[in-house]
N, C-alpha and C positions, 0 to 999 in steps of 0.2 A: 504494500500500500504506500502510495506515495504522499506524500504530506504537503500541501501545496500553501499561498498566499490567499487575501480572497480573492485576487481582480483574476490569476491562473487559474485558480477551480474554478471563477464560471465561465470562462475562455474553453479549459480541456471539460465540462460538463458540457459546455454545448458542440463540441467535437462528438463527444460520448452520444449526443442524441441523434447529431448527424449520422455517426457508422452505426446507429441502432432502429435505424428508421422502422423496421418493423420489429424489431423486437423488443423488450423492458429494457426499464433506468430503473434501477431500485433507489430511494431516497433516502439516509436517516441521519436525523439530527437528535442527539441525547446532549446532558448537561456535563462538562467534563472540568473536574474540581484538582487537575494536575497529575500529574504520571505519581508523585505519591502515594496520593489519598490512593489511584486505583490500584496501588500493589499491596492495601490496606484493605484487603475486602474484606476478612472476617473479624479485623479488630475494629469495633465498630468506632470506639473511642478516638483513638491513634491515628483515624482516619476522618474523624470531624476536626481534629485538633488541624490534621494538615490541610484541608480541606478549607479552614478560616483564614490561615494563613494569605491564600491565593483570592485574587482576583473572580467569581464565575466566569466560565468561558460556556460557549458548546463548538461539538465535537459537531460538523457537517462530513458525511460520507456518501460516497455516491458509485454506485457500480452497474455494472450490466453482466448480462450470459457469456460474452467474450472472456477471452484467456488476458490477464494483465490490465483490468480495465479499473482497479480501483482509485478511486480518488479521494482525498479526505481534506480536511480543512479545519483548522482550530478560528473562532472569533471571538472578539469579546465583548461581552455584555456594552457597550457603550457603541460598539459597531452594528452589533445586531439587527434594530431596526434598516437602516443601511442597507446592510447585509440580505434581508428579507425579500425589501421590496425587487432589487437588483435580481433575487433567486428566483421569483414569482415572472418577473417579466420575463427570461429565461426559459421558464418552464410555459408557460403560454403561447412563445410565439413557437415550441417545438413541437404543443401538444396540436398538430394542426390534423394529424389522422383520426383524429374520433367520433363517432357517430351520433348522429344525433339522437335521442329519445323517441321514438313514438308514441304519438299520444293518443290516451284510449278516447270512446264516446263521450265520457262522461267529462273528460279534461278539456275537451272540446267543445262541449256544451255551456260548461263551465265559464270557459272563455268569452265565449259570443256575449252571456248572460252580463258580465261584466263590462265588456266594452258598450252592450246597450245603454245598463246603469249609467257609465261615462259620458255619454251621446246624451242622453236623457237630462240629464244636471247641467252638463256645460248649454245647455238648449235654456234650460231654468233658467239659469245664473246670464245668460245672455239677453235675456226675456223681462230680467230683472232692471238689465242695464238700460235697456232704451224705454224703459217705464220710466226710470229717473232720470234719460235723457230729455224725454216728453213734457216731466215735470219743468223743469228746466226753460223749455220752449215756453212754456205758458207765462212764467212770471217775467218774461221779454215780454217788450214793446211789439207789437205788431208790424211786420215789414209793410211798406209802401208795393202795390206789384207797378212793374215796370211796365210804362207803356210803348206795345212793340209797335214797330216803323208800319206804315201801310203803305 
């Protein structure tokens, strides 16, 4: 596993989706509290003590079905958000083969129902408006009509 920076993990992650175009990118991110703490598994104590010590980080990994493909990535709590947004736009513009959902009767129905409701109220609410544009025109003066040429 190689250990990467974050701006190379999502450069060779999005390499990794390119030569995986039909096949899986497995993703995981856990919370990673120092190479210490983790050679502390069963002392539970020994292992919060080194664990307070450090910084929170997480541990970002990332692999596919191919031979030599793993990638991993340490960041830190203060990059994270960063970090996120950057993985999400990544994974969106790669996730482009998926299919879309079909939708039953009932979610179909559903829909229609709803866009009417919508149509229905903006019709209200519009119906509203030019009642109180009307109001409006009343407490004017009355125009003069123009006398057209003969």
């Amino acid at each position: 596993m190689v250990l990467l920076q974050e701006s190379e993990f999502l450069v060779r992650l999005t390499e990794l989706f390119g030569l995986s175009r039909s096949g899986t990118v497995y993703l995981g991110m856990k919370r990673f509290c120092g190479r210490k703490a983790g050679l502390l598994k069963r002392k539970a104590k020994l292992k919060e003590e080194a664990a307070a010590k450090e910084e929170p980080r997480c541990l970002v990994r990332a692999r596919s079905n191919r031979k030599k493909s793993k990638i991993s990535c340490i960041v830190y709590a203060k990059d994270l958000v960063r970090f996120q947004l950057a993985l999400g736009n990544v994974m969106r513009q790669q996730m482009d083969g998926l299919k879309t959902r079909e939708k039953t009767k009932e979610e179909r129905h559903r829909e229609r129902e709803e866009k009417a409701e919508k149509r229905k109220a903006k019709a209200e609410s519009e119906g509203e408006k030019k009642e109180e544009k009307k109001e409006v025109k009343k407490d004017q003066p009355a125009k003069k009509a123009k006398k057209g040429k003969k």
